[in-house]
PDB file of N, CA, C and O in Angstrom:
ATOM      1  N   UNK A   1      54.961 -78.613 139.745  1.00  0.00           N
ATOM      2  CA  UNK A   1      54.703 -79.091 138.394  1.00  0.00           C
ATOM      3  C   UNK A   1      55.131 -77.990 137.416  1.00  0.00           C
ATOM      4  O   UNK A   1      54.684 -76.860 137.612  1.00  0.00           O
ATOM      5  N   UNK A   2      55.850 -78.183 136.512  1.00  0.00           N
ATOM      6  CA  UNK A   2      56.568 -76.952 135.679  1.00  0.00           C
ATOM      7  C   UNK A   2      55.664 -77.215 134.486  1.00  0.00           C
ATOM      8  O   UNK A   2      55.023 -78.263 134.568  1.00  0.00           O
ATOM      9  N   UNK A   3      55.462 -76.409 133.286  1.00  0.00           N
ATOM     10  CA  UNK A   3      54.677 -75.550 133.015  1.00  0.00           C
ATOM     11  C   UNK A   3      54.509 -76.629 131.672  1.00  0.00           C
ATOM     12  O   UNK A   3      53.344 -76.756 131.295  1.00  0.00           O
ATOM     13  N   UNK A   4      55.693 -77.526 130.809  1.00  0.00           N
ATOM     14  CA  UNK A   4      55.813 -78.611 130.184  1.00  0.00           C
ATOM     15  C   UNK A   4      55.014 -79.924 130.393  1.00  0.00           C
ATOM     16  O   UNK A   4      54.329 -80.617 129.641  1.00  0.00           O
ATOM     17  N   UNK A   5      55.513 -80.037 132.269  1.00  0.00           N
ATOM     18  CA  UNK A   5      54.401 -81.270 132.245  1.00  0.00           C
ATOM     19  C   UNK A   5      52.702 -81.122 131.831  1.00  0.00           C
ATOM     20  O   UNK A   5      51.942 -81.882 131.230  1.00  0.00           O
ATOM     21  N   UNK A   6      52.488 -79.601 132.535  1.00  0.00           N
ATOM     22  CA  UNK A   6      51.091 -79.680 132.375  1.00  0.00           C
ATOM     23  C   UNK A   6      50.733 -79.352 130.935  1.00  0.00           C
ATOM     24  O   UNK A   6      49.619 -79.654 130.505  1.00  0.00           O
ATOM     25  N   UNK A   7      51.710 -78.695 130.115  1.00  0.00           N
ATOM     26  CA  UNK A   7      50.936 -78.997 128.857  1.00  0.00           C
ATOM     27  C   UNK A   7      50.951 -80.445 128.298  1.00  0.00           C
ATOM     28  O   UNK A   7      49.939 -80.819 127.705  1.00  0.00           O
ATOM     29  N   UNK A   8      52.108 -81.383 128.443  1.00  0.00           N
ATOM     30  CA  UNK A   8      52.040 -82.613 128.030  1.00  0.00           C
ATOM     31  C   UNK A   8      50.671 -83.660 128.651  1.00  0.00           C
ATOM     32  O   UNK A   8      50.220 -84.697 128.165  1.00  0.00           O
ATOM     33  N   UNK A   9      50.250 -82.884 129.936  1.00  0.00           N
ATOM     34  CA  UNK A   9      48.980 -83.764 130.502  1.00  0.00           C
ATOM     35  C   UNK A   9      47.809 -82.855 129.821  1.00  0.00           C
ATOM     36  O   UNK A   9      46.632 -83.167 130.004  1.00  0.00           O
ATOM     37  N   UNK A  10      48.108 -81.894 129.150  1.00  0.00           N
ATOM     38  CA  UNK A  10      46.789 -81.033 128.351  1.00  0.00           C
ATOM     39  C   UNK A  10      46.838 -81.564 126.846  1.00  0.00           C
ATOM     40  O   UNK A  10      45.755 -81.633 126.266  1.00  0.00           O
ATOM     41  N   UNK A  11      47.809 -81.886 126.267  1.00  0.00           N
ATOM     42  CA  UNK A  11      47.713 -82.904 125.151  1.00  0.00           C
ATOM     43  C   UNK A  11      47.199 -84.281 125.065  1.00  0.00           C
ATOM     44  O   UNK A  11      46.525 -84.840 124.201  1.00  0.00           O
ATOM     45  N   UNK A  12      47.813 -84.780 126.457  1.00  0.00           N
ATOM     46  CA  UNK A  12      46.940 -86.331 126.588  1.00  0.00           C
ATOM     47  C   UNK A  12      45.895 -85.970 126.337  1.00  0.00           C
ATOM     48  O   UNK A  12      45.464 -85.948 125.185  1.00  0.00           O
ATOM     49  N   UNK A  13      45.113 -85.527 127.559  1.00  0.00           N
ATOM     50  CA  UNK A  13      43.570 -85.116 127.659  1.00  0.00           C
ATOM     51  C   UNK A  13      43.224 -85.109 126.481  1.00  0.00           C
ATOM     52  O   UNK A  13      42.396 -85.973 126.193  1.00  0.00           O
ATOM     53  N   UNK A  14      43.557 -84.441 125.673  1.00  0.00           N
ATOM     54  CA  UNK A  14      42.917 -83.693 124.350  1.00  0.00           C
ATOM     55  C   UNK A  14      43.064 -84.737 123.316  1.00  0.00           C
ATOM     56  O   UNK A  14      42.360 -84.589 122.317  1.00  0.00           O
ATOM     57  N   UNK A  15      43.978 -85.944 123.372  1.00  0.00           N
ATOM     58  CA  UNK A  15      44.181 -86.683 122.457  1.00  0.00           C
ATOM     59  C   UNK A  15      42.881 -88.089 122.747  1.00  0.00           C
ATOM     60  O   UNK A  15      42.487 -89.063 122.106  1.00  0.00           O
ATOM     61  N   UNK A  16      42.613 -87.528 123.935  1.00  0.00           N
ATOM     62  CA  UNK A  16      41.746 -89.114 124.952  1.00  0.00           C
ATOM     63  C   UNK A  16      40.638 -88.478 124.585  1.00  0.00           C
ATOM     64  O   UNK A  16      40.076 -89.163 123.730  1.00  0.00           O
ATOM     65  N   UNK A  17      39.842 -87.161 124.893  1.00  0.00           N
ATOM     66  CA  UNK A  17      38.976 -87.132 124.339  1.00  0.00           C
ATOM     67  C   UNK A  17      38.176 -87.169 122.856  1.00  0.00           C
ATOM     68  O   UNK A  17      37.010 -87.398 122.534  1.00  0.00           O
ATOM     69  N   UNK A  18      39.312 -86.852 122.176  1.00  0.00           N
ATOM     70  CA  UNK A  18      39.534 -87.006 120.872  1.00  0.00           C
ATOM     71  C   UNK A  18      38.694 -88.325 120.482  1.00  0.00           C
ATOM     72  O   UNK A  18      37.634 -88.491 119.878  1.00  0.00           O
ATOM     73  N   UNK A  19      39.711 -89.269 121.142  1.00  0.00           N
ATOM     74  CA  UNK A  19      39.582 -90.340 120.593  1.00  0.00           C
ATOM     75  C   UNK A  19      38.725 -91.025 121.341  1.00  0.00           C
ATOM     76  O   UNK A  19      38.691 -92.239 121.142  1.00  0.00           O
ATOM     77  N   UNK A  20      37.902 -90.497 122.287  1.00  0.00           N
ATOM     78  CA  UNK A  20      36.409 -91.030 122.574  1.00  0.00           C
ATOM     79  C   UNK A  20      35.378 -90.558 122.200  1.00  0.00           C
ATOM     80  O   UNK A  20      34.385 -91.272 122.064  1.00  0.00           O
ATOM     81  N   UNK A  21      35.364 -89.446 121.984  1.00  0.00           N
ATOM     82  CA  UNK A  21      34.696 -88.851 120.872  1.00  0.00           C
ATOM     83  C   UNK A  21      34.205 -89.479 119.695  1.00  0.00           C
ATOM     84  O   UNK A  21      33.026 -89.685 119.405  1.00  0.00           O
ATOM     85  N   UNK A  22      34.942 -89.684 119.228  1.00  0.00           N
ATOM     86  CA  UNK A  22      35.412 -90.451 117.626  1.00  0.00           C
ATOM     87  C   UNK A  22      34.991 -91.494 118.119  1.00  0.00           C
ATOM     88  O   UNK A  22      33.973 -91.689 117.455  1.00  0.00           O
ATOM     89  N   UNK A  23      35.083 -92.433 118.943  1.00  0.00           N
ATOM     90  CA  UNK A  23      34.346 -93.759 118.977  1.00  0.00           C
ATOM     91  C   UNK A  23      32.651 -93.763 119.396  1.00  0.00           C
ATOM     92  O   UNK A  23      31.904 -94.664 119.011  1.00  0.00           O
ATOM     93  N   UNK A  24      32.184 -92.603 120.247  1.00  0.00           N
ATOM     94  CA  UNK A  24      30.946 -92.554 120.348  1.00  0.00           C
ATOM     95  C   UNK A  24      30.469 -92.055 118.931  1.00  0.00           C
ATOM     96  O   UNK A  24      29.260 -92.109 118.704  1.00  0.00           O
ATOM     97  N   UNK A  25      31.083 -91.706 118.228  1.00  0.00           N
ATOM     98  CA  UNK A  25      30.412 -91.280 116.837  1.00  0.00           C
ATOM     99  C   UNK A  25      30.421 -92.480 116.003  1.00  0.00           C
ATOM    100  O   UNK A  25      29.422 -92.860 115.393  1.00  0.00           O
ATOM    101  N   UNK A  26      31.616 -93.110 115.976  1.00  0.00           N
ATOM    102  CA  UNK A  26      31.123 -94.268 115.358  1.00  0.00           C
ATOM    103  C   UNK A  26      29.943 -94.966 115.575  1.00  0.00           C
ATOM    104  O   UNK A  26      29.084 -95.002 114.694  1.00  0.00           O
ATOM    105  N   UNK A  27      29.740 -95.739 117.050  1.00  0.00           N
ATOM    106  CA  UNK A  27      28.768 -96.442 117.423  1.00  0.00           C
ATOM    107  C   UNK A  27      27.489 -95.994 117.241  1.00  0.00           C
ATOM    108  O   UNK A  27      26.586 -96.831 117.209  1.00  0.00           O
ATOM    109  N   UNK A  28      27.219 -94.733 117.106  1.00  0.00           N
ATOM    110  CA  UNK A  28      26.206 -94.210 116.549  1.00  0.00           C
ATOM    111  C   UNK A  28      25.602 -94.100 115.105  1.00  0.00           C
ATOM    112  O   UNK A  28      24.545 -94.419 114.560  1.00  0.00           O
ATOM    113  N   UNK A  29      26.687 -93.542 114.775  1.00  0.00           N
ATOM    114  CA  UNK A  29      26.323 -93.707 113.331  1.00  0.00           C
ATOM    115  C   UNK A  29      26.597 -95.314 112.515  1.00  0.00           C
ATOM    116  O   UNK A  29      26.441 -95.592 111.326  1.00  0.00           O
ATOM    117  N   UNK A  30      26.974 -96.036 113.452  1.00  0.00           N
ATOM    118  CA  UNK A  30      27.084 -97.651 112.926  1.00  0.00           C
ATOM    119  C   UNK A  30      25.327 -98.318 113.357  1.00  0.00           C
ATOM    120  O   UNK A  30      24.700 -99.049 112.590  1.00  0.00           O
ATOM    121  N   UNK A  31      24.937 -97.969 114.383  1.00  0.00           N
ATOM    122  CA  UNK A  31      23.817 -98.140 114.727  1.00  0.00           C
ATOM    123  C   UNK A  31      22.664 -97.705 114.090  1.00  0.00           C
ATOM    124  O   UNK A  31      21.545 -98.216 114.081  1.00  0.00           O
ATOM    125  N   UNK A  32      23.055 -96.750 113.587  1.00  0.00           N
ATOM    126  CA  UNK A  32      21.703 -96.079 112.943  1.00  0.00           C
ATOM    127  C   UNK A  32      22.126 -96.833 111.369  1.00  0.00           C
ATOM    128  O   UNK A  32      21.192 -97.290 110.709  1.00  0.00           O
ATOM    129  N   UNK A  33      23.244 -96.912 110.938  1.00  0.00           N
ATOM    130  CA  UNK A  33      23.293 -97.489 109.634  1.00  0.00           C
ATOM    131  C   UNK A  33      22.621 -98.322 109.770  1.00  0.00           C
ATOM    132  O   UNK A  33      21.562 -98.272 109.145  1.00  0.00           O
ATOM    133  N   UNK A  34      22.913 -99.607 110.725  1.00  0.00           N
ATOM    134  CA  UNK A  34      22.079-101.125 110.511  1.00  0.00           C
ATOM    135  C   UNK A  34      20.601-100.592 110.828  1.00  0.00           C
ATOM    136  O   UNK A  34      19.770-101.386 110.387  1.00  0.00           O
ATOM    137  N   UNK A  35      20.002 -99.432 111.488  1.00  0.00           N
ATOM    138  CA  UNK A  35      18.723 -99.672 111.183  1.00  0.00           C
ATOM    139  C   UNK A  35      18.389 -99.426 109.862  1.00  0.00           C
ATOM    140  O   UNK A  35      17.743-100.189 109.144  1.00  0.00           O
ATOM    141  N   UNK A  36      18.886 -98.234 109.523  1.00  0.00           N
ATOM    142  CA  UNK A  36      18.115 -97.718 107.943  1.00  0.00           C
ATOM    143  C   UNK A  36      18.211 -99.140 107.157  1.00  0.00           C
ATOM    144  O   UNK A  36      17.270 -99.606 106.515  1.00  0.00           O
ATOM    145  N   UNK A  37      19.459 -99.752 107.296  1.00  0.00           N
ATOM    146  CA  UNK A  37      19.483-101.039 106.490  1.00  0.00           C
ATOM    147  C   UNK A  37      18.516-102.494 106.877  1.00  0.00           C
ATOM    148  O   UNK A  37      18.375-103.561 106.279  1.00  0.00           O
ATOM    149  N   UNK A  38      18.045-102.043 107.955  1.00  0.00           N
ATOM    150  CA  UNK A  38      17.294-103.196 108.450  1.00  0.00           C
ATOM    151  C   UNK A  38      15.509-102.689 107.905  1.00  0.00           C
ATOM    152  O   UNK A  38      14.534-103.430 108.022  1.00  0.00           O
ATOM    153  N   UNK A  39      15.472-101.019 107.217  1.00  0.00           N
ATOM    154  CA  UNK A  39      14.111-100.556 107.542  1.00  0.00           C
ATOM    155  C   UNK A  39      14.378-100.637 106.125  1.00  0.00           C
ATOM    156  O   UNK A  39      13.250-100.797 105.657  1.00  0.00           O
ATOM    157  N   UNK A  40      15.186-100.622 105.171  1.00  0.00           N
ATOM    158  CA  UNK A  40      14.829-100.300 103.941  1.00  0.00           C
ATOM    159  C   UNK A  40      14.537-102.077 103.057  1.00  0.00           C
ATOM    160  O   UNK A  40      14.105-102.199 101.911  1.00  0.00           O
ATOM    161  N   UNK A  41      14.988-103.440 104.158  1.00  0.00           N
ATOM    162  CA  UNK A  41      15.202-104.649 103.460  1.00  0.00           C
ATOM    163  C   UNK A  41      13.846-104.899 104.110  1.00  0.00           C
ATOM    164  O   UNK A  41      13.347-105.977 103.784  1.00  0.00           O
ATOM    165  N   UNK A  42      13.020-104.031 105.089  1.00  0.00           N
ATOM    166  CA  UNK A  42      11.695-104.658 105.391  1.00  0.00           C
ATOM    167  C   UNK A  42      10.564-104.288 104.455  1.00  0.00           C
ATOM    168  O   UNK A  42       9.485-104.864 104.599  1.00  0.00           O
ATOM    169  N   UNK A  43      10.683-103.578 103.719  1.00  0.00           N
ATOM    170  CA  UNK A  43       9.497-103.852 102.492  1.00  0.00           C
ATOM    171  C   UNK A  43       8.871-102.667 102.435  1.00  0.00           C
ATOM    172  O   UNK A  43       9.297-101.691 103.054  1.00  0.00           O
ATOM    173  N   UNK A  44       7.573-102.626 101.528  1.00  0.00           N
ATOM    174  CA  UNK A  44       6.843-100.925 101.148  1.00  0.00           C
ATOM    175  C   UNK A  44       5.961-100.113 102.752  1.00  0.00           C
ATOM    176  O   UNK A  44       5.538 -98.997 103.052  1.00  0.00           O
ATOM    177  N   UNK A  45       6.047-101.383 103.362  1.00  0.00           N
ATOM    178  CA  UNK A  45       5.460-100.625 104.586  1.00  0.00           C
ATOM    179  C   UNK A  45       6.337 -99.498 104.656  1.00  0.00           C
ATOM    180  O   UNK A  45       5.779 -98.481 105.067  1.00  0.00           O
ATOM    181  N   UNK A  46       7.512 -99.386 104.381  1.00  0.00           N
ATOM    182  CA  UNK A  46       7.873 -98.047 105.452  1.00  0.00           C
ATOM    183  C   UNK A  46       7.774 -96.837 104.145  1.00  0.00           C
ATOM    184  O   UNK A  46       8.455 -95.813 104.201  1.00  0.00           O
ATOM    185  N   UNK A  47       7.152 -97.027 103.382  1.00  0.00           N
ATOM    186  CA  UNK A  47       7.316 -95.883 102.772  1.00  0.00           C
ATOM    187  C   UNK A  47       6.737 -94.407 102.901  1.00  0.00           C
ATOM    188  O   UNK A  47       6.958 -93.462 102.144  1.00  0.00           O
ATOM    189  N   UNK A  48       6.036 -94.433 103.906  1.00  0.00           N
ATOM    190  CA  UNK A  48       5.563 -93.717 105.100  1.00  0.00           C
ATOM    191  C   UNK A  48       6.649 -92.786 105.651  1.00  0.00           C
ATOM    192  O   UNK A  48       6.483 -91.567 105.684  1.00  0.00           O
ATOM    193  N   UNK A  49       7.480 -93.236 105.973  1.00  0.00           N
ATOM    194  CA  UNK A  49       8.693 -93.069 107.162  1.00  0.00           C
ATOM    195  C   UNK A  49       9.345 -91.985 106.539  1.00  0.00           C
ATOM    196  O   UNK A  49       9.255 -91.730 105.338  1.00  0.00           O
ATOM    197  N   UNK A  50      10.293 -91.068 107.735  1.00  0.00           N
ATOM    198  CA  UNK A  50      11.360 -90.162 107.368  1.00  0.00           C
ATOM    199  C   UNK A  50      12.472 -91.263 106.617  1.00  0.00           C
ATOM    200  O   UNK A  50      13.248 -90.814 105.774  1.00  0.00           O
ATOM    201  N   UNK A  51      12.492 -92.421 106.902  1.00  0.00           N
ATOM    202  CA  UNK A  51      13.961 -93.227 106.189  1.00  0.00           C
ATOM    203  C   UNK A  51      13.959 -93.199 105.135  1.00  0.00           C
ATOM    204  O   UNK A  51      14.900 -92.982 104.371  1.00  0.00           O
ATOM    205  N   UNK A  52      12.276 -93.540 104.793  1.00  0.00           N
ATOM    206  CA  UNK A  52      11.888 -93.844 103.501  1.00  0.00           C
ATOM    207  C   UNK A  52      11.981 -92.580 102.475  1.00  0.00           C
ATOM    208  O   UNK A  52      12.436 -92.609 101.331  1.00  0.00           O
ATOM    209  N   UNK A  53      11.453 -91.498 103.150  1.00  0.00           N
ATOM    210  CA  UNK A  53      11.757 -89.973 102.145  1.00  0.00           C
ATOM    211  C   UNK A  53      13.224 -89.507 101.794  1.00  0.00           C
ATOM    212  O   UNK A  53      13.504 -88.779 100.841  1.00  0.00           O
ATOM    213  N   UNK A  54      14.298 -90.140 102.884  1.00  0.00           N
ATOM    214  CA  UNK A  54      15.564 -89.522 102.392  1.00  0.00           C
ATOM    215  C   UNK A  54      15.908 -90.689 101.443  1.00  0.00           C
ATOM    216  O   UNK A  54      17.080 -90.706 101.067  1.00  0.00           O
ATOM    217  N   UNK A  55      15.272 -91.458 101.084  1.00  0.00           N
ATOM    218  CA  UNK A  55      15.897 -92.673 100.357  1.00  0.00           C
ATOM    219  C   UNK A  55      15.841 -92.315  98.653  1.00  0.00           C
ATOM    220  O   UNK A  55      15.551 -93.227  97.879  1.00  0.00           O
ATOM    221  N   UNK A  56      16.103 -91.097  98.197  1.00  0.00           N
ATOM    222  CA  UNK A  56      15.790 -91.160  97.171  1.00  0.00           C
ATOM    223  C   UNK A  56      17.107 -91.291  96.176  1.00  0.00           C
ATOM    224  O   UNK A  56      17.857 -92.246  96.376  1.00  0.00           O
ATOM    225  N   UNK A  57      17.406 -90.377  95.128  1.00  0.00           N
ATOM    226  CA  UNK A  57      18.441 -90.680  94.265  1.00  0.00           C
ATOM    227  C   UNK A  57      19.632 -89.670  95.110  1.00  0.00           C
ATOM    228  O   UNK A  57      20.738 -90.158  94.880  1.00  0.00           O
ATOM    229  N   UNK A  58      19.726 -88.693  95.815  1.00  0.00           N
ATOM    230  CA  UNK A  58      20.380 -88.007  95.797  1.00  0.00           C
ATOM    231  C   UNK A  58      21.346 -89.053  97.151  1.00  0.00           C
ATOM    232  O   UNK A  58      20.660 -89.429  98.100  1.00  0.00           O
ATOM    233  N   UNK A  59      22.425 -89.333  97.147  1.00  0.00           N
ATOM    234  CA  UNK A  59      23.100 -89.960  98.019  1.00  0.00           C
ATOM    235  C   UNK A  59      23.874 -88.906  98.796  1.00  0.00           C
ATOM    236  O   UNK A  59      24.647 -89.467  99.571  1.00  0.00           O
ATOM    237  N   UNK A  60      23.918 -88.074  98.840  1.00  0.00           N
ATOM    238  CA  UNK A  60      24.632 -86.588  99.490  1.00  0.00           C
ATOM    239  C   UNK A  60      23.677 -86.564 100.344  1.00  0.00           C
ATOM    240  O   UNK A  60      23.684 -86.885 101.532  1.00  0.00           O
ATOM    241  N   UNK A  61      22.915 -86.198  99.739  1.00  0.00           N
ATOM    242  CA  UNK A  61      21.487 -84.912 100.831  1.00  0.00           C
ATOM    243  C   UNK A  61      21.179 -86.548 102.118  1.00  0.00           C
ATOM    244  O   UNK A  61      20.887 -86.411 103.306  1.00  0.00           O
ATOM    245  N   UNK A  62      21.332 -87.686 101.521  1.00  0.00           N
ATOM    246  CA  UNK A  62      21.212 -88.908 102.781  1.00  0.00           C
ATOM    247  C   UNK A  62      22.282 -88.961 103.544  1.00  0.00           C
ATOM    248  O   UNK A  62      22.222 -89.385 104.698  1.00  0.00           O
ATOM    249  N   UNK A  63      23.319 -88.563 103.021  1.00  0.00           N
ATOM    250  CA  UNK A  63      24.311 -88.774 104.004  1.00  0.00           C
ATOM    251  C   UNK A  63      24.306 -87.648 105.010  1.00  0.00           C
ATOM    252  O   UNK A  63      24.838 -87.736 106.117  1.00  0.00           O
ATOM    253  N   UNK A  64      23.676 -86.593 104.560  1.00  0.00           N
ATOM    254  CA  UNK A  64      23.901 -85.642 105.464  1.00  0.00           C
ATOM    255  C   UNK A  64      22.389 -85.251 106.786  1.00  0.00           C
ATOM    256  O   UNK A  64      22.149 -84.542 107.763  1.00  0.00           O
ATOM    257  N   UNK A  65      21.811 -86.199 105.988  1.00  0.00           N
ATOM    258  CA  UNK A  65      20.342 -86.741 107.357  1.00  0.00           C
ATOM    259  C   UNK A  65      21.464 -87.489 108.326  1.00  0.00           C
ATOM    260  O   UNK A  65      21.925 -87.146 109.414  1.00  0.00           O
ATOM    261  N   UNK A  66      21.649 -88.340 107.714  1.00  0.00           N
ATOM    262  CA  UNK A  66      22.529 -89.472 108.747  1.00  0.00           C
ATOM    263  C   UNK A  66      23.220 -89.191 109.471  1.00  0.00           C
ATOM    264  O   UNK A  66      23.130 -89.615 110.624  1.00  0.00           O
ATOM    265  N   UNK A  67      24.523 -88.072 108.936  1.00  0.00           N
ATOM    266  CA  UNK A  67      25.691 -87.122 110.106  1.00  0.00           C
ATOM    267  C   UNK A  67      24.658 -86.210 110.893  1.00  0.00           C
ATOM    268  O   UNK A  67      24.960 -86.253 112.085  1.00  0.00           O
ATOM    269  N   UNK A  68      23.535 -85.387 110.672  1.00  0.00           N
ATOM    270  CA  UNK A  68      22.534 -84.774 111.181  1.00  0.00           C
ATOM    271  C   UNK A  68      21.902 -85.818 112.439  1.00  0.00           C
ATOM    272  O   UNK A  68      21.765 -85.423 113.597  1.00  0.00           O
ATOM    273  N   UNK A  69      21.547 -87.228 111.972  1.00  0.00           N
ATOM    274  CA  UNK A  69      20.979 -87.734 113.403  1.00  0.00           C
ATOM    275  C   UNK A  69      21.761 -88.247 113.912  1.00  0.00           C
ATOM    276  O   UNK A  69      21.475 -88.869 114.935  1.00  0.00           O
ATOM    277  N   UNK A  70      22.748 -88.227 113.558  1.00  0.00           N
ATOM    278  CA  UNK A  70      24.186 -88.874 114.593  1.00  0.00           C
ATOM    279  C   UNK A  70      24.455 -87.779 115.560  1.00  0.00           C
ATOM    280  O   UNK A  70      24.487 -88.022 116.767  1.00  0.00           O
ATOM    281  N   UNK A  71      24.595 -86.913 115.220  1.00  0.00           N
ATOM    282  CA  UNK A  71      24.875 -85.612 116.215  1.00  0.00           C
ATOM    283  C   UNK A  71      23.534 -85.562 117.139  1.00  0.00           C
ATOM    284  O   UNK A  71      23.369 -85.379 118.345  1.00  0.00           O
ATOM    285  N   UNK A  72      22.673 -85.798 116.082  1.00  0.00           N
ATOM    286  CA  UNK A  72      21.757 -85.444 117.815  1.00  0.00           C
ATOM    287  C   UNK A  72      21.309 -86.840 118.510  1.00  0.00           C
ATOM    288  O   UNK A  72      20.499 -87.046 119.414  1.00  0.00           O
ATOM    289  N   UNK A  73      21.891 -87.468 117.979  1.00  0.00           N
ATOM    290  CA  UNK A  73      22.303 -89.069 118.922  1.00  0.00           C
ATOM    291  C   UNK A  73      23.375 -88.516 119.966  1.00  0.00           C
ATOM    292  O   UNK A  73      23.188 -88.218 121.146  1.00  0.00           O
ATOM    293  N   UNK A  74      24.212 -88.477 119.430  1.00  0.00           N
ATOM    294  CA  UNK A  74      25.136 -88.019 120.320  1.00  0.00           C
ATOM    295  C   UNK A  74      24.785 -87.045 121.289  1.00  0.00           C
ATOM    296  O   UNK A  74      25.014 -87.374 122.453  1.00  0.00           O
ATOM    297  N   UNK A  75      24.289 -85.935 121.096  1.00  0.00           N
ATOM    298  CA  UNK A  75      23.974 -85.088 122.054  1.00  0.00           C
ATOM    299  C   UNK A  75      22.838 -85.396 123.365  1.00  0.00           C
ATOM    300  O   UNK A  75      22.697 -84.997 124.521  1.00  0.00           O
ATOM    301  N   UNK A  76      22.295 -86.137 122.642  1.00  0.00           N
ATOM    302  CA  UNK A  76      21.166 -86.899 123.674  1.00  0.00           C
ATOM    303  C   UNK A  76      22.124 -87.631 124.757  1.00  0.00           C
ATOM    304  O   UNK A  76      21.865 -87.646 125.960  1.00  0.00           O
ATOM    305  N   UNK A  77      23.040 -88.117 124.290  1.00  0.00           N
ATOM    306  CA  UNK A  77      23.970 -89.682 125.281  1.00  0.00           C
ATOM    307  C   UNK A  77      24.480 -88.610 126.338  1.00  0.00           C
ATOM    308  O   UNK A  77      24.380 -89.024 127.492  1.00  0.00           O
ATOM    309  N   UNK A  78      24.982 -87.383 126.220  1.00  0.00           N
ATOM    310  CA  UNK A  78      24.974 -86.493 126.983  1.00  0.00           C
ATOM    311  C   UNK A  78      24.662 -86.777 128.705  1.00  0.00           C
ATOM    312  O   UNK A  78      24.656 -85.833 129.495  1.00  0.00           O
TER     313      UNK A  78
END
């Protein structure tokens, strides 16, 4: 095996994990979207909740709970 092929099979790799990667992140963070959206259309009960505290005006500081429990979604699937 000369020294081309195996980098061209070290690019696949890297392009496959890539791009499974990237799809377990989606499904995660698509999943957790429909809950917050399913917890915030169920009413004042949850105002209790961690969903409910990041729900405030700042739309940054929520997005970055959300990439925060996606990662440790992800790391759990592990």
């Amino acid at each position: 095996m000369d020294d081309l092929s195996l980098e061209r099979k070290k690019q696949l790799y890297s392009r496959q994990l890539a791009a499974h990667t990237l799809r377990q992140w989606n499904a995660v963070c698509q999943e957790h979207q429909t809950t917050n959206e399913a917890q915030e259309h169920a009413g004042p009960e949850n105002e209790g909740s961690s969903t409910a505290a990041i729900n405030g005006d700042s739309n940054s500081g929520r997005k970055g709970v959300i990439y925060s429990d996606c990662i440790t979604k992800l790391i759990k699937m592990r």
